[in-house]
Backbone atoms as SQL, in Angstrom:
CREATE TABLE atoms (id INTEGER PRIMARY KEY, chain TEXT, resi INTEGER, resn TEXT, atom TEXT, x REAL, y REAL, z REAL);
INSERT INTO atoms VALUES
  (1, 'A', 1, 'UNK', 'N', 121.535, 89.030, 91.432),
  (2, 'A', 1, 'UNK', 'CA', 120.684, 90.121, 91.894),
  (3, 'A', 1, 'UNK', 'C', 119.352, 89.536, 92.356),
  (4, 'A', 2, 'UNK', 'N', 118.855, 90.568, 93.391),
  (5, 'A', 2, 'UNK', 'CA', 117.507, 89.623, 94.246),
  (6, 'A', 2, 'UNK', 'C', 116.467, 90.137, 93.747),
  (7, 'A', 3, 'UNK', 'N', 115.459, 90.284, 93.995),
  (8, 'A', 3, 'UNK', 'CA', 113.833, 90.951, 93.631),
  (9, 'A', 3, 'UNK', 'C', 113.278, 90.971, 94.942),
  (10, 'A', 4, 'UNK', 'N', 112.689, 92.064, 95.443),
  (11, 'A', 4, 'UNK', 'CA', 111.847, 92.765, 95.729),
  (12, 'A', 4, 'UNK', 'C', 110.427, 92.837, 95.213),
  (13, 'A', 5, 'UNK', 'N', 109.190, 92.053, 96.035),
  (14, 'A', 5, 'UNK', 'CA', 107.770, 92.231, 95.062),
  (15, 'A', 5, 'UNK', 'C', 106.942, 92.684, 96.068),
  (16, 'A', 6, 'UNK', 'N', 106.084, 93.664, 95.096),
  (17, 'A', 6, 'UNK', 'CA', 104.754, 94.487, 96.116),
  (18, 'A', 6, 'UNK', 'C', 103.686, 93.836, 95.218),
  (19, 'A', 7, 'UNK', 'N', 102.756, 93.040, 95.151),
  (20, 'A', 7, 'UNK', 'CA', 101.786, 92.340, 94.356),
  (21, 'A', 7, 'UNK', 'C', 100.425, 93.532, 94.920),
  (22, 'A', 8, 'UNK', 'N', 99.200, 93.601, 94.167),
  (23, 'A', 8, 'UNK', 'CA', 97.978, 94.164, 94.010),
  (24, 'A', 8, 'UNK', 'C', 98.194, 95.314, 95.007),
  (25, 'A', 9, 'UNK', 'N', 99.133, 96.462, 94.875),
  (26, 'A', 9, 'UNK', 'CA', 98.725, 97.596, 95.663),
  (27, 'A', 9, 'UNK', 'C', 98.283, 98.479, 95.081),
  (28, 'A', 10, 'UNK', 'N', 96.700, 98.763, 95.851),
  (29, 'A', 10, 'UNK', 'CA', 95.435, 99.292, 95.263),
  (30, 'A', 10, 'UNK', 'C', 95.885, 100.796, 95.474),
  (31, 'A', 11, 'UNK', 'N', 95.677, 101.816, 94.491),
  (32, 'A', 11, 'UNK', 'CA', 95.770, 102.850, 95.203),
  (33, 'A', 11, 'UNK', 'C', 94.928, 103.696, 93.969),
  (34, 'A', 12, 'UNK', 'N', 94.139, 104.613, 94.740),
  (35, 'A', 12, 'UNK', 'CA', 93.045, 105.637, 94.022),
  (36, 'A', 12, 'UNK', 'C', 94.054, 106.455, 93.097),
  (37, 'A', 13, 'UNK', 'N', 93.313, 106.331, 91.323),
  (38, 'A', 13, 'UNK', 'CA', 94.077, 107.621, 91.003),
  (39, 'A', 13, 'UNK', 'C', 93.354, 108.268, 90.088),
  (40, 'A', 14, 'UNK', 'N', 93.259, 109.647, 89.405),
  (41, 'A', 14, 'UNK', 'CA', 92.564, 110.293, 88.836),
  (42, 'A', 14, 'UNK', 'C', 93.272, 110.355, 87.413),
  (43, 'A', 15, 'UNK', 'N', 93.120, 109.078, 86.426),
  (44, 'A', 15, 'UNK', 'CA', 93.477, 108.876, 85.302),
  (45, 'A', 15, 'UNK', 'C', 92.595, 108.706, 83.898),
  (46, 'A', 16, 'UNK', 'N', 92.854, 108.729, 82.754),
  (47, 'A', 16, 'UNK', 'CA', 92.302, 108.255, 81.703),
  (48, 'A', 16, 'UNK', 'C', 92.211, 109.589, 80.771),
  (49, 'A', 17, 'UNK', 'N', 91.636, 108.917, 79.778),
  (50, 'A', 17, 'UNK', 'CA', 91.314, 110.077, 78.724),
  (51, 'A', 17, 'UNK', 'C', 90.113, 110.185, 78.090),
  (52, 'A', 18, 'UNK', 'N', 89.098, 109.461, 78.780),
  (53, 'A', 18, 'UNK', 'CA', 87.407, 109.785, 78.685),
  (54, 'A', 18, 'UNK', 'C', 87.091, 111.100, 79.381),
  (55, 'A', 19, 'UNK', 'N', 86.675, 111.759, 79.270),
  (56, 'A', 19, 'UNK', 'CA', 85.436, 112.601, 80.263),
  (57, 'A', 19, 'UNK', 'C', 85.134, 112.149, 81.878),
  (58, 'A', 20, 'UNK', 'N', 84.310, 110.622, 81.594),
  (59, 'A', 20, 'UNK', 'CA', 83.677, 110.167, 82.584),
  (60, 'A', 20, 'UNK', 'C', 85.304, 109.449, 83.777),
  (61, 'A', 21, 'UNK', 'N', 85.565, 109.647, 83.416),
  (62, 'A', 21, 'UNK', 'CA', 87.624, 108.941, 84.199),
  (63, 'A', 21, 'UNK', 'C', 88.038, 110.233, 84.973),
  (64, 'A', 22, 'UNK', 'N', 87.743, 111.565, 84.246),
  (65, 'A', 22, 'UNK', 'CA', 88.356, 112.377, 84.938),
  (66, 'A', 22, 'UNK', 'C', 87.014, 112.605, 85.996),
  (67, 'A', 23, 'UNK', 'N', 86.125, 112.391, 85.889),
  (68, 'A', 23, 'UNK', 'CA', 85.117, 112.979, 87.669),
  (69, 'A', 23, 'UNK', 'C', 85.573, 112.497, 88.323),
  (70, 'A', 24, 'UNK', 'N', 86.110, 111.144, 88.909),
  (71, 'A', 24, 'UNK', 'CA', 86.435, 110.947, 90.129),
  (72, 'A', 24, 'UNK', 'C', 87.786, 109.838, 89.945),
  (73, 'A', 25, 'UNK', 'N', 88.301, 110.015, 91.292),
  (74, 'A', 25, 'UNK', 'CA', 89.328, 108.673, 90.927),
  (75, 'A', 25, 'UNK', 'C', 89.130, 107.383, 91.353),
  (76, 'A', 26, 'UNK', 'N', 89.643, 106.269, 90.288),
  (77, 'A', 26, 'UNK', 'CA', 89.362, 105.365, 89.888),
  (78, 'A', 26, 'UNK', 'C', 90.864, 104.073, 90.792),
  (79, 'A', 27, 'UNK', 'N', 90.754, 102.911, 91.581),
  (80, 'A', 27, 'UNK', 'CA', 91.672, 102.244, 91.308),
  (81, 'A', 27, 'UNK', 'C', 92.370, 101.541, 90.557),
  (82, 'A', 28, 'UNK', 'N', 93.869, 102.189, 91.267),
  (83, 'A', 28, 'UNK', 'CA', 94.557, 101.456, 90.011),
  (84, 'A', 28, 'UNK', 'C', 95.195, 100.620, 91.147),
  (85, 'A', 29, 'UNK', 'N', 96.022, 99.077, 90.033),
  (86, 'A', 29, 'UNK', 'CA', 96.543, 97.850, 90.883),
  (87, 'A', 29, 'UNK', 'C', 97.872, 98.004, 90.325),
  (88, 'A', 30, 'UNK', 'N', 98.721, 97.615, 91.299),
  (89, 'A', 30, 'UNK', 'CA', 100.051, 98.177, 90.906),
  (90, 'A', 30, 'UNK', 'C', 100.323, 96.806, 91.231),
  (91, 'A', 31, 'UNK', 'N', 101.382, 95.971, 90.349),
  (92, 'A', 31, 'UNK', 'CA', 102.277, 94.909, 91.346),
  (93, 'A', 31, 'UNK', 'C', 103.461, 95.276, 90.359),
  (94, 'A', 32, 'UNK', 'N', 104.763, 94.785, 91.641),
  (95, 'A', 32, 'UNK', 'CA', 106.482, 95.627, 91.044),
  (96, 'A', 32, 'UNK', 'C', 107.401, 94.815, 91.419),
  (97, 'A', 33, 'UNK', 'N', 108.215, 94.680, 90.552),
  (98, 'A', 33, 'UNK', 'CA', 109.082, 93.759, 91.315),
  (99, 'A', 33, 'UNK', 'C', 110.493, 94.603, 91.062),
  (100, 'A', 34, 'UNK', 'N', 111.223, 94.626, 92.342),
  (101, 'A', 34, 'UNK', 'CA', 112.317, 95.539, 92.191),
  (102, 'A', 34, 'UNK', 'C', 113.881, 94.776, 92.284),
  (103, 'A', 35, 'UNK', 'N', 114.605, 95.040, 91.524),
  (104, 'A', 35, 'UNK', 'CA', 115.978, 94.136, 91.675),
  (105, 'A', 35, 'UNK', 'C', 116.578, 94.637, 92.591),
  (106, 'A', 36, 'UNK', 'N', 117.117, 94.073, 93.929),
  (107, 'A', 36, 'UNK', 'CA', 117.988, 94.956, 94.700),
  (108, 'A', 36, 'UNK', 'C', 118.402, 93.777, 95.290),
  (109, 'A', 37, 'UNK', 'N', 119.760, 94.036, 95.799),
  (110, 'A', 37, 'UNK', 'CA', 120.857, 93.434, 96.466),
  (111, 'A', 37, 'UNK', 'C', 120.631, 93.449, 97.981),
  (112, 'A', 38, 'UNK', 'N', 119.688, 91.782, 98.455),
  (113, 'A', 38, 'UNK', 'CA', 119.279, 91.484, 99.650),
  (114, 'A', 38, 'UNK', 'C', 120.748, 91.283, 100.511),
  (115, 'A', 39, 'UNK', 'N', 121.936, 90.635, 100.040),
  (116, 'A', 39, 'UNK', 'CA', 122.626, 89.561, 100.771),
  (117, 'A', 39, 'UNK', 'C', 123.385, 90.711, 101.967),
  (118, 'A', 40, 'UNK', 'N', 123.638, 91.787, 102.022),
  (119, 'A', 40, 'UNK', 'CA', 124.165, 92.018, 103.161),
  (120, 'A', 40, 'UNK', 'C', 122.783, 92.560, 104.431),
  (121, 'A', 41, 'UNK', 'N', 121.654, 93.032, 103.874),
  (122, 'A', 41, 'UNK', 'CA', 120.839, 93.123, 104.573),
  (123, 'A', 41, 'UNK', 'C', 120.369, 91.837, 105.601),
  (124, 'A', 42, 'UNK', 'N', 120.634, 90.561, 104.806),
  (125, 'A', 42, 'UNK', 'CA', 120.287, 88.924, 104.876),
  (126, 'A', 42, 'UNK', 'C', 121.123, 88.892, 106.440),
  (127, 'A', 43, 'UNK', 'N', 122.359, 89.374, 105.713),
  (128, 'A', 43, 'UNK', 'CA', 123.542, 89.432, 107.057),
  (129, 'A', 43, 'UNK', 'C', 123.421, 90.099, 108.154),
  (130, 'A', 44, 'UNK', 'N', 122.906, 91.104, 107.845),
  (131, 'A', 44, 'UNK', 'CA', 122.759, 91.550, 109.017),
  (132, 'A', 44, 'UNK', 'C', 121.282, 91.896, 110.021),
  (133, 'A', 45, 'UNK', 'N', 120.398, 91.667, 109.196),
  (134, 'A', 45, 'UNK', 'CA', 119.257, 91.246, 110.177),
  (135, 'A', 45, 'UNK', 'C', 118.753, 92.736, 110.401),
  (136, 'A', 46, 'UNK', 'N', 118.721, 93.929, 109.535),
  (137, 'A', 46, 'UNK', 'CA', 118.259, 94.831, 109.869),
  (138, 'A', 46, 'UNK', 'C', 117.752, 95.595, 108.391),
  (139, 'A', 47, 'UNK', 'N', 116.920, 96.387, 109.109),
  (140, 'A', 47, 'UNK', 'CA', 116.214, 97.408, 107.916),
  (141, 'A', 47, 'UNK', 'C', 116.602, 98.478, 107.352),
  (142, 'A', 48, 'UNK', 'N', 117.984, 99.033, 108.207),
  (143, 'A', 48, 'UNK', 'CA', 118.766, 99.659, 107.481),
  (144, 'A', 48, 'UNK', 'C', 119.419, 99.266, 106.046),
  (145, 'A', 49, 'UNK', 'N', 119.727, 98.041, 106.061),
  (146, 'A', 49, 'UNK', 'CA', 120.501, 97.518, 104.956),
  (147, 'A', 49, 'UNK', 'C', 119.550, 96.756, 103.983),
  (148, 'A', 50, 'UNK', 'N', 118.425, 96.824, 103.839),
  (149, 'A', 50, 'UNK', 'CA', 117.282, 96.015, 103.241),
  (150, 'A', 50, 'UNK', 'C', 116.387, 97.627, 101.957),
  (151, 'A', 51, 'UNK', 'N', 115.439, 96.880, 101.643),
  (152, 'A', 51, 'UNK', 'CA', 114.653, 97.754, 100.316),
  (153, 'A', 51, 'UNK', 'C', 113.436, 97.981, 101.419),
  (154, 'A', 52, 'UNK', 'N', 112.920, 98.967, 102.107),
  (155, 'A', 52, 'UNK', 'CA', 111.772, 98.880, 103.114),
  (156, 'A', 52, 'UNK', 'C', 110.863, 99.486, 102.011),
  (157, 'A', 53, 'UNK', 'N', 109.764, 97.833, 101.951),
  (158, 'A', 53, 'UNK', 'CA', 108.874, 97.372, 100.754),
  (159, 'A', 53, 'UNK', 'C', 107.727, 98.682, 101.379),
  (160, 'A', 54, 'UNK', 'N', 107.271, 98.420, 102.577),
  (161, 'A', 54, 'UNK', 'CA', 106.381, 99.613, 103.262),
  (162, 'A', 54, 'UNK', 'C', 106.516, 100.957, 102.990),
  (163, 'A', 55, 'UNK', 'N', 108.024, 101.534, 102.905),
  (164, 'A', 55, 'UNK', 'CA', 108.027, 102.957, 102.417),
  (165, 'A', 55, 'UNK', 'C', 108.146, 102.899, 100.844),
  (166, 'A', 56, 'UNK', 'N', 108.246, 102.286, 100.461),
  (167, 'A', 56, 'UNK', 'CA', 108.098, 102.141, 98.469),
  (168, 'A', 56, 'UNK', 'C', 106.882, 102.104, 98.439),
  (169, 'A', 57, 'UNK', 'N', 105.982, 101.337, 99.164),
  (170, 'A', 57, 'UNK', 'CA', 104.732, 101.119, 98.488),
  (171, 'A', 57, 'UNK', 'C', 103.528, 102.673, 99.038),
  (172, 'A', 58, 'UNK', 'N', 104.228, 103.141, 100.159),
  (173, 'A', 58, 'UNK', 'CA', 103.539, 104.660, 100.652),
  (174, 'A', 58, 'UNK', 'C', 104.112, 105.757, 99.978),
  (175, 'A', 59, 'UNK', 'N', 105.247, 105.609, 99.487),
  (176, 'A', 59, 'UNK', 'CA', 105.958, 106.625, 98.328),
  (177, 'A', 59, 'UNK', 'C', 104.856, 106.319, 96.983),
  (178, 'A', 60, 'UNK', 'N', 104.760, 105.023, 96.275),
  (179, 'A', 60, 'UNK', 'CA', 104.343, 104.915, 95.340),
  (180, 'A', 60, 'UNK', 'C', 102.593, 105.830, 95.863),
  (181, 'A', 61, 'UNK', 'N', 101.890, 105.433, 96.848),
  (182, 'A', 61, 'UNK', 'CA', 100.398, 105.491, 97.027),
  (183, 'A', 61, 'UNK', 'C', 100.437, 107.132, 96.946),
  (184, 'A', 62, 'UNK', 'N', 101.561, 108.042, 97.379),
  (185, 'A', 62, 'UNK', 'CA', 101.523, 109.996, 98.010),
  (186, 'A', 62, 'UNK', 'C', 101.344, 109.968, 96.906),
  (187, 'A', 63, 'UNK', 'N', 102.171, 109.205, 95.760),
  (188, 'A', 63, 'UNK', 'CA', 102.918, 110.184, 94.217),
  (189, 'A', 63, 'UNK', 'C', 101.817, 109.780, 93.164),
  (190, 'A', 64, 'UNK', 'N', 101.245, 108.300, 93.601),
  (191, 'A', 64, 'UNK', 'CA', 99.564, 108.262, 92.404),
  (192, 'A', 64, 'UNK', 'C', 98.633, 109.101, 93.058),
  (193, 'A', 65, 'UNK', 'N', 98.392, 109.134, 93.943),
  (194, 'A', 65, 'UNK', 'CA', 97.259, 109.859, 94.326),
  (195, 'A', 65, 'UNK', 'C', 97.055, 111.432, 94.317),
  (196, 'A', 66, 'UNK', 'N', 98.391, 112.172, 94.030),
  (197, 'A', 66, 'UNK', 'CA', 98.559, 113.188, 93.467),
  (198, 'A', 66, 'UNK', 'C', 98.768, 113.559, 92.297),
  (199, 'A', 67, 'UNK', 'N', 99.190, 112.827, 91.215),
  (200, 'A', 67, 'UNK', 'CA', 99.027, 112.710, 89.783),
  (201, 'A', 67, 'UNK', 'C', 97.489, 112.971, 89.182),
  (202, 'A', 68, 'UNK', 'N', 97.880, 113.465, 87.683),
  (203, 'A', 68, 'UNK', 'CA', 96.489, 113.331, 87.430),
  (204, 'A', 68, 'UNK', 'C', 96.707, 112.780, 85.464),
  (205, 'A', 69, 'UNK', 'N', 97.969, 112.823, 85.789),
  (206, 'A', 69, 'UNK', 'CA', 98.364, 111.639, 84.367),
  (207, 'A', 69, 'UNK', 'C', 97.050, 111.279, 83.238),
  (208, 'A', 70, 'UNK', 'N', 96.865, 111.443, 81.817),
  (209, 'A', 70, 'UNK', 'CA', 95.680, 110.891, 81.034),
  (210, 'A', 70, 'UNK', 'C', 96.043, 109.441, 80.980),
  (211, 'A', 71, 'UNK', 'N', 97.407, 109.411, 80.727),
  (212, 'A', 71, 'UNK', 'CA', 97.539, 107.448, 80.150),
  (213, 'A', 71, 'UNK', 'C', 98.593, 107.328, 81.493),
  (214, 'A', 72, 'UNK', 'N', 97.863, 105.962, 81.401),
  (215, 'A', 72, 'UNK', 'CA', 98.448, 105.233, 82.585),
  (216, 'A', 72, 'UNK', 'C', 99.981, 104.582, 82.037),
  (217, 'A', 73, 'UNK', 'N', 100.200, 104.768, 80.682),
  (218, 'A', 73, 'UNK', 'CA', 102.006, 104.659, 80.653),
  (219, 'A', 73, 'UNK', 'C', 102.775, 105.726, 80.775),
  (220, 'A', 74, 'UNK', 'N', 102.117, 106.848, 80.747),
  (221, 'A', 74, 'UNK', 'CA', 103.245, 108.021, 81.607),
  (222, 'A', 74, 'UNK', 'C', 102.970, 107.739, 82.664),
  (223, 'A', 75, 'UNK', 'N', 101.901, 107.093, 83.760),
  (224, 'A', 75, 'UNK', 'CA', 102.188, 106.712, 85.522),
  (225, 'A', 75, 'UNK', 'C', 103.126, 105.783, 85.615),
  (226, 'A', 76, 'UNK', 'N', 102.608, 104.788, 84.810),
  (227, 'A', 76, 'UNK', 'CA', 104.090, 103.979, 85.307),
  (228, 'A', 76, 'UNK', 'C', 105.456, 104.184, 84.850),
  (229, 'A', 77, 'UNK', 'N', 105.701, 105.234, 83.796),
  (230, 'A', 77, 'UNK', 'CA', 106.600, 105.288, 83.586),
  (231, 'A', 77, 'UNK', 'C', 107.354, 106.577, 84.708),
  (232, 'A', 78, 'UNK', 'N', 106.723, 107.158, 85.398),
  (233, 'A', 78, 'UNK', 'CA', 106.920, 108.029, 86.431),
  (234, 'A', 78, 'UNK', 'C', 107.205, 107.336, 87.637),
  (235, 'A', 79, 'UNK', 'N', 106.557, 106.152, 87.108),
  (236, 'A', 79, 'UNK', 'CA', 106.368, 105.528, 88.662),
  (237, 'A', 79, 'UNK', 'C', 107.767, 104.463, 88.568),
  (238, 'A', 80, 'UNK', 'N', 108.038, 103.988, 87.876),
  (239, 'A', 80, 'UNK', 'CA', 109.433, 103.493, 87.753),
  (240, 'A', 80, 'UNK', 'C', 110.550, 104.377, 88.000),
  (241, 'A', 81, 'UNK', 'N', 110.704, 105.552, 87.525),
  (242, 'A', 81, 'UNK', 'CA', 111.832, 106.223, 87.840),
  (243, 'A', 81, 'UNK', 'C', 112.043, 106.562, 89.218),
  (244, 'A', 82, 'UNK', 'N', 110.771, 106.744, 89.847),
  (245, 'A', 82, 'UNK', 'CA', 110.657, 107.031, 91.361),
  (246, 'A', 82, 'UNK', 'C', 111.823, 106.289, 91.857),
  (247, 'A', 83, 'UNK', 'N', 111.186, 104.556, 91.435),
  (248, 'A', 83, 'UNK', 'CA', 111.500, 103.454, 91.956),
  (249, 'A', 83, 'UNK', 'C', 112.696, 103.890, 92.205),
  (250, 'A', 84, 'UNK', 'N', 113.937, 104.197, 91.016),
  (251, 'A', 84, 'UNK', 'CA', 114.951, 103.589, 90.433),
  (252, 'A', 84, 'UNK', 'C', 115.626, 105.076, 91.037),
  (253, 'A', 85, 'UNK', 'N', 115.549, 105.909, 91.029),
  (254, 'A', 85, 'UNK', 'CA', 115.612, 107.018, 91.467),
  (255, 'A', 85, 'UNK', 'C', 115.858, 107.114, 93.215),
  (256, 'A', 86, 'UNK', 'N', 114.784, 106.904, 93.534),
  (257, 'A', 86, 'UNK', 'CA', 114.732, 107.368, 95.012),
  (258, 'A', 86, 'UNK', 'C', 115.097, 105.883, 96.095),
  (259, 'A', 87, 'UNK', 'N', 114.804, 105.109, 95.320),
  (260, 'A', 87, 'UNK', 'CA', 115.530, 103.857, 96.082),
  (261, 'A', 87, 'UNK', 'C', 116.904, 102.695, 95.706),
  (262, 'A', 88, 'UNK', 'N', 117.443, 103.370, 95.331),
  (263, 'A', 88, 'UNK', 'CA', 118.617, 102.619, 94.426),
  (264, 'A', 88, 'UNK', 'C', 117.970, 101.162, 93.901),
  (265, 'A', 89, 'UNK', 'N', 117.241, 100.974, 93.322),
  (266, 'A', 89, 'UNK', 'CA', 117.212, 100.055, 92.770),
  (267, 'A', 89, 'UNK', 'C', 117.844, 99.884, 91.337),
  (268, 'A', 90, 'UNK', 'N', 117.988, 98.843, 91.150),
  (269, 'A', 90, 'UNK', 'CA', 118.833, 98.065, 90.260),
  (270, 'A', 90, 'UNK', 'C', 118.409, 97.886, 88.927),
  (271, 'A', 91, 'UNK', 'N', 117.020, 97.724, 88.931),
  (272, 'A', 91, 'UNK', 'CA', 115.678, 97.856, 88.364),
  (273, 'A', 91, 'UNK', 'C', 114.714, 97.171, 88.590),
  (274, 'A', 92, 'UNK', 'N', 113.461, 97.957, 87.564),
  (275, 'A', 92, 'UNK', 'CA', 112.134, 97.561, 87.925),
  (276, 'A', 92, 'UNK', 'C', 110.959, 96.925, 87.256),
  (277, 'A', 93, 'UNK', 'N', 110.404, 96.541, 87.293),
  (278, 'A', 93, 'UNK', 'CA', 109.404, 95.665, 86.593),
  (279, 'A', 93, 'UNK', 'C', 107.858, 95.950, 87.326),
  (280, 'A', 94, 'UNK', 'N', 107.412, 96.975, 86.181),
  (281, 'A', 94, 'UNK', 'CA', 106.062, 97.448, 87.154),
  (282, 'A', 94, 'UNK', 'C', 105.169, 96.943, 86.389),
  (283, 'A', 95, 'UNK', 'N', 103.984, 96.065, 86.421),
  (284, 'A', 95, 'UNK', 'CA', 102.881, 96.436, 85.585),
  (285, 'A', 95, 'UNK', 'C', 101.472, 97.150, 86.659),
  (286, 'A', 96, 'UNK', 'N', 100.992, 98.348, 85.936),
  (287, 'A', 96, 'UNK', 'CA', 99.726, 99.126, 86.147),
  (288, 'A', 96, 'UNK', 'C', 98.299, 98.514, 85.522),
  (289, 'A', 97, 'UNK', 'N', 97.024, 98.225, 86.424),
  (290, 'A', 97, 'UNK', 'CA', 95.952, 97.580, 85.461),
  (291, 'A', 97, 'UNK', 'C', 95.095, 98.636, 86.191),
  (292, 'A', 98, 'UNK', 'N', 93.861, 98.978, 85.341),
  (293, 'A', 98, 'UNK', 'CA', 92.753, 99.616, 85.386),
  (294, 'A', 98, 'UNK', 'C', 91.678, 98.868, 85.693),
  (295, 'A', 99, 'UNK', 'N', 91.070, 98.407, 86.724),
  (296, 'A', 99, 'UNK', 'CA', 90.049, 96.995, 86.480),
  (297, 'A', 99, 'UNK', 'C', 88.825, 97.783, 86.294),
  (298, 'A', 100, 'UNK', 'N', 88.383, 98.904, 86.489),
  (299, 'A', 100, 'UNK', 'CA', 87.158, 99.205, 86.231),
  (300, 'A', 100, 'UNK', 'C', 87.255, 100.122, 84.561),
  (301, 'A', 101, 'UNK', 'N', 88.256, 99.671, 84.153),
  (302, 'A', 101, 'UNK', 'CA', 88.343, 100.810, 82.564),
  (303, 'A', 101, 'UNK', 'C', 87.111, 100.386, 81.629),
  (304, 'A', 102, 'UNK', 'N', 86.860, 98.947, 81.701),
  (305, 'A', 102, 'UNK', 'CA', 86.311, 98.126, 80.461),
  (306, 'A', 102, 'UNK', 'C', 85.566, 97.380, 81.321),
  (307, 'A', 103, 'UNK', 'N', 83.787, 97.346, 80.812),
  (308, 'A', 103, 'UNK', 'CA', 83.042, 96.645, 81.289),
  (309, 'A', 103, 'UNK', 'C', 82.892, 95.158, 81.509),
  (310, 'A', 104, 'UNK', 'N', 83.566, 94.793, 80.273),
  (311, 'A', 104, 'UNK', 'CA', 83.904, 93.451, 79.716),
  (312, 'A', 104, 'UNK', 'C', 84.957, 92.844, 79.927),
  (313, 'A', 105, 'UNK', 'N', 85.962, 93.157, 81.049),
  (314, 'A', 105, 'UNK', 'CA', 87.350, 92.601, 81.011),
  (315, 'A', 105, 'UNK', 'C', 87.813, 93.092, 82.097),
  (316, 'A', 106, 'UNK', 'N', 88.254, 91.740, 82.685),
  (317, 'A', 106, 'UNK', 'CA', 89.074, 92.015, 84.611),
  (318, 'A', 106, 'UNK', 'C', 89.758, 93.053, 84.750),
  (319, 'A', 107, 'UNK', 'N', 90.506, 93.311, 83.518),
  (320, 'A', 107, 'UNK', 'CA', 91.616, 94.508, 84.004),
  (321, 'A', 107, 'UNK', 'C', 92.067, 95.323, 82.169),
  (322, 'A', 108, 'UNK', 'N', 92.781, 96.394, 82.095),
  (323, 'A', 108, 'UNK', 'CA', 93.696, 96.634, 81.327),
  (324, 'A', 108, 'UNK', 'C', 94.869, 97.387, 82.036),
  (325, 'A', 109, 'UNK', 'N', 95.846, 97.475, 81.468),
  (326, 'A', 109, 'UNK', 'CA', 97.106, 98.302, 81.465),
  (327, 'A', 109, 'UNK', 'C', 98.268, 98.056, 80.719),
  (328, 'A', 110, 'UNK', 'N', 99.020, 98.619, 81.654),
  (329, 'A', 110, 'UNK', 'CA', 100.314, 98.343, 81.106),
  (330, 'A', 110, 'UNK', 'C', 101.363, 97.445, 81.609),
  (331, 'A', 111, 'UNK', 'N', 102.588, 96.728, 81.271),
  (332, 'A', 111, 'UNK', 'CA', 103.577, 96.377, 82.157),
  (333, 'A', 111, 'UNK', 'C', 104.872, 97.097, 81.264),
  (334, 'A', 112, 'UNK', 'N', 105.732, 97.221, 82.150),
  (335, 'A', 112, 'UNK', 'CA', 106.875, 97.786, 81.546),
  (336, 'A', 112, 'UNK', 'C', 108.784, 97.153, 82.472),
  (337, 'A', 113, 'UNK', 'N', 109.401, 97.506, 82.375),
  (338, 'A', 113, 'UNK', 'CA', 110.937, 97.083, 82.791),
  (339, 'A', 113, 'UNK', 'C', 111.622, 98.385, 82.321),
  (340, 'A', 114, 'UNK', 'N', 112.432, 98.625, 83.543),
  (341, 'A', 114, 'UNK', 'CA', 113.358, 99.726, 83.422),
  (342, 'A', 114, 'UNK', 'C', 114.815, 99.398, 84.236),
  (343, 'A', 115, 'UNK', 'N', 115.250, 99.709, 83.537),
  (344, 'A', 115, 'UNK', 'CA', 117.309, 99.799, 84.523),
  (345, 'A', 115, 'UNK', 'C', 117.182, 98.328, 84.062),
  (346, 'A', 116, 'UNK', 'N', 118.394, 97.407, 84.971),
  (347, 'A', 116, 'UNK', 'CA', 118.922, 95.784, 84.819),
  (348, 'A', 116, 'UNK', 'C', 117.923, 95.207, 85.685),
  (349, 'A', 117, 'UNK', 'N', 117.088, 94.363, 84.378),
  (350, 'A', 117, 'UNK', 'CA', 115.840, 93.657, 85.184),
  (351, 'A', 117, 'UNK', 'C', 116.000, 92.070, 84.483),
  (352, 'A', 118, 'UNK', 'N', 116.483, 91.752, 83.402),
  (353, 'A', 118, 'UNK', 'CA', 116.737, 90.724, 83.235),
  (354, 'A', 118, 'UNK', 'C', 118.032, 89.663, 83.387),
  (355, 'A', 119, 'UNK', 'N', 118.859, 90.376, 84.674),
  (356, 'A', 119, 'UNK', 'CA', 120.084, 89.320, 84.796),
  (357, 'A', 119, 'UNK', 'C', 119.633, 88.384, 85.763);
């Protein structure tokens, strides 16, 4: 099985469970790596038969930016099923970071794995 990766896609979302999180939305960094079966797409040289990384990653940006989720492990855990759901994937490997959550530290979040992500 192949992987599929979208690394640092930034996308605004209106998360947390402070007060000051819910006034406005905040970026979140998404990187995903999706298991899906490249080799006949490989073959045939088209985007029909391929994972089109561009509409996953504008599916993922409609569905955060309309959320208003408190913890960012029900987003990604929403945000995986999307994955796995709406694009046959095989499975997924998302981690979500908050870089502006904590004054003191590049990032927090979560990472998670859903469906067959370790064969």
């Amino acid at each position: 099985m192949d992987t599929l990766f979208i690394e640092g896609l930034r996308i605004p979302a209106l998360i947390g469970v402070h007060a000051r999180e819910r006034l406005a939305p905040q970026t979140l960094v998404l990187d995903v790596r999706i298991r899906f079966e490249t080799r006949v797409a490989a073959l045939s040289d088209s985007l029909i038969d391929a994972l089109d990384y561009e509409a996953v990653a504008q599916r993922l940006a409609d569905f955060v930016t309309q959320t208003e989720y408190v913890l960012v492990e029900t987003l990604a855990e929403a945000c995986a099923e999307l994955i796995l759901n709406e694009f046959g994937a095989h499975g997924v490997h998302l981690k979500v970071s908050k870089p502006e959550a904590l004054p003191n530290a590049t990032a927090v979040g979560v990472e998670i794995e859903r469906g067959s992500f370790g064969e």
